[in-house]
N, C-alpha and C positions, 0 to 999 in steps of 0.2 A: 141586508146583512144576514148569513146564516143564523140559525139557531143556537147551534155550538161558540159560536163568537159571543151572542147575544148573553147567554146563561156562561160565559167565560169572561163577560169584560172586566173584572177585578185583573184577571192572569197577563188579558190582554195588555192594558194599559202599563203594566209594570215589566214586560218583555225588553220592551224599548230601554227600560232605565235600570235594567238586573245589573249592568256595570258600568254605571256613571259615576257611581262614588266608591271607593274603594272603601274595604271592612277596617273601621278603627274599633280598637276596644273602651274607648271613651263614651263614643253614644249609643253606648248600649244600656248601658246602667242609670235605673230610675230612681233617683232620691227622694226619699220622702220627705216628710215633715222637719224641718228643724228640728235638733236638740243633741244635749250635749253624750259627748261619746268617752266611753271608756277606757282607760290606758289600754286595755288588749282589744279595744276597737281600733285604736286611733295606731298599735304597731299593726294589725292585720289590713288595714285602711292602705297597704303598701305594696299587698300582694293579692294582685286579682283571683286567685284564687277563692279568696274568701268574701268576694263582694257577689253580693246575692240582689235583685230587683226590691225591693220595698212596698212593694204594691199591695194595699191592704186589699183582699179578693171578702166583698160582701156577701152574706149568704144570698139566693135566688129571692127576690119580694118585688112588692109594686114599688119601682122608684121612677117616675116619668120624666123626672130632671135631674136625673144621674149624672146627666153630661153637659148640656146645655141650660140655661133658663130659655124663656118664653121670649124676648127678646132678639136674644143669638137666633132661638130656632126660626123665629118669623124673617130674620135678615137672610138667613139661608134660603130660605123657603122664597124669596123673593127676589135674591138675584138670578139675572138670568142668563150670564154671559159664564161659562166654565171656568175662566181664568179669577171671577171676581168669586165662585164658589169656594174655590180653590184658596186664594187668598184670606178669605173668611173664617174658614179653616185652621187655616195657618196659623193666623193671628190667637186664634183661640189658645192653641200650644203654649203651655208654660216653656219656661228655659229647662225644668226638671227633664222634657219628655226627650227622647231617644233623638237624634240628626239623623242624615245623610238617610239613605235606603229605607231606616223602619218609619222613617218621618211621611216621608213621601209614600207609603203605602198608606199610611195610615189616611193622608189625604185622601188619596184614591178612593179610601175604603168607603168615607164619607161622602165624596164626590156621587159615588156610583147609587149610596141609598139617598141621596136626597134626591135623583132626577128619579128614582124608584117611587118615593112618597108624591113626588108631583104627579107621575103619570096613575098612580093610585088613586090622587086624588084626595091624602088624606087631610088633615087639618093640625093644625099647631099641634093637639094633643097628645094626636097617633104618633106625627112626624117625630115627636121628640121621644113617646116610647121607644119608637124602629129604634131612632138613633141611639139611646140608652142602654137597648140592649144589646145591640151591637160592639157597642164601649164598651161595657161590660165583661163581655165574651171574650173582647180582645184582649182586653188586661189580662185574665184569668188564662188565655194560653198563653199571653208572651211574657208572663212572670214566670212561671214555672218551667221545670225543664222535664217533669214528668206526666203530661197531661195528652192521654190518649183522646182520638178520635172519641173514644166513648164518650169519654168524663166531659169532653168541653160539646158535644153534641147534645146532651141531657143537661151540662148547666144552662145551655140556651133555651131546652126548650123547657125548663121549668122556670125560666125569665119569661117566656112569652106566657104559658100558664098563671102568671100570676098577674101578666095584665090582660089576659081573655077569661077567666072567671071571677064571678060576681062573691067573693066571698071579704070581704074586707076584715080587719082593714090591712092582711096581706097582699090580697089580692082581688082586683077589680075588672066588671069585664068594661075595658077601653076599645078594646082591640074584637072585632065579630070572630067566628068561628072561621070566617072566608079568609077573612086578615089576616088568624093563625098561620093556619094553610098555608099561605102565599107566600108570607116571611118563610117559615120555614121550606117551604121550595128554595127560596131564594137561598137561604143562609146553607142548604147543602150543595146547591149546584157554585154558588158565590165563591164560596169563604171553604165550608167540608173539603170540596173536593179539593180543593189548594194547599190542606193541611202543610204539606211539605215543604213546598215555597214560602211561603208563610213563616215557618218555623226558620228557613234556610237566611230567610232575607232578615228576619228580625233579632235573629240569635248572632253572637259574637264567632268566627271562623276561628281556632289555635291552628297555627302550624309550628313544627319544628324542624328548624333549618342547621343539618347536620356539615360542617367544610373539610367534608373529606376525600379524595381522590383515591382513587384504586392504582396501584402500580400496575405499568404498562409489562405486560408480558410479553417476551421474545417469542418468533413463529417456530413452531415447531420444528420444521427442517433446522432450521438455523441451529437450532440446540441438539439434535441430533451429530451434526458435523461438527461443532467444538469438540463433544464428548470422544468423537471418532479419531478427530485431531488427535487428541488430548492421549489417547492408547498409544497410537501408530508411534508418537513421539517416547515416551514411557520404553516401547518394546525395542525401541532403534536401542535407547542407551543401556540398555540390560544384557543385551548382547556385546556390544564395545567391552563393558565392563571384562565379561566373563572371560571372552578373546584375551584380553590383557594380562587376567590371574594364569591362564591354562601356557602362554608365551614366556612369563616370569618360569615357574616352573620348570 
């Protein structure tokens, strides 16, 4: 497999499936937490425009179980068959998280870093950093609709910063200096370079479908010989007329 494939399989695997599900504007939107809403919630609750992600975005610190516990991460880490990864996954989704297209990216996303953690060789700990911070990341671009390349590039890598130095208790080194490294190759050639797609597949599409027809315009000749008509006939009876006063006479 070339190089370019290898350091592209996020893009690659989601190629195939870019229009398997059409865009609804229902699984787009993440609900949070239960609780009660307010009369001008509950009337803007009506009009998508006012419905915004919920996603609390935590500041960058050591969380190594952000995403998974120890458990999930070992059952990952132990199957070995894609579809049963896959699956695993799956399961893990609340009913809150997005359907259709952002779901099955998101699969993906996880798919492609846990056979990364195996061939790495890491161990439950690391494996659930990678994964944590990866989660992480993702939240933080597909909540917001203003989050450049910069901003979500430097939230990652001051998540990995804070589990590759030893300063606690923000931050610890879990992760060697080679592991930084490595992630972060991955996470720019992965996920960076995809920004776009990313954003395209995870974000709700508006269109506005106008039902209007343009009147069929006549070909020019054609309206040229009306108007021609239209003289010739005019000048015949203006004459008749005049003939008739000048005979009276």
């Amino acid at each position: 497999m070339p190089d370019e494939i290898q350091n592209n399989e996020l893009l690659y695997a989601l190629l195939p499936h870019i229009c398997k599900h059409r865009s609804r504007i229902d699984d787009y939107f993440i609900i949070g937490p239960e609780r009660k809403e307010t009369e001008e919630e509950t009337q803007k609750a009506n009009f998508y425009v006012f419905h915004e992600p919920k996603i609390p975005i935590p500041e960058p610190k050591l969380d190594v179980w952000a995403y998974l516990d120890e458990d999930a991460v070992l059952s990952l880490l132990n199957a070995e068959k894609p579809k049963l990864v896959r699956r695993i996954v799956d399961s893990f989704l609340n009913s809150n998280h997005p359907k259709g297209t952002p779901r099955y990216l998101f699969i993906e996303l996880i798919y492609t870093l846990v056979k990364f953690c195996k061939k790495s060789q890491f161990d439950i700990v690391k494996s659930s950093a990678v994964l944590s911070i990866f989660y992480l990341t993702h939240n933080y671009f597909i909540s917001r609709h203003d989050v450049s390349a910069e901003k979500i590039y430097n939230y990652f890598k001051d998540l990995v910063m804070c589990h590759s130095i030893p300063f606690p208790p923000k931050c610890s080194r879990i992760l060697s200096h080679a592991d930084a490294t490595e992630i972060m190759e991955l996470f720019c050639k992965m996920y960076l370079r995809n920004l776009p797609i990313i954003k395209f597949l995870c974000s709700p599409n508006f269109a506005f479908q106008l039902p209007y027809e343009l009147p069929v315009e006549e070909p020019p000749e054609k309206a040229k010989k009306e108007k021609k008509g239209k003289k010739d006939k005019g000048g015949k009876k203006g004459s008749g007329k005049g003939s008739r006063k000048s005979g009276k006479k």
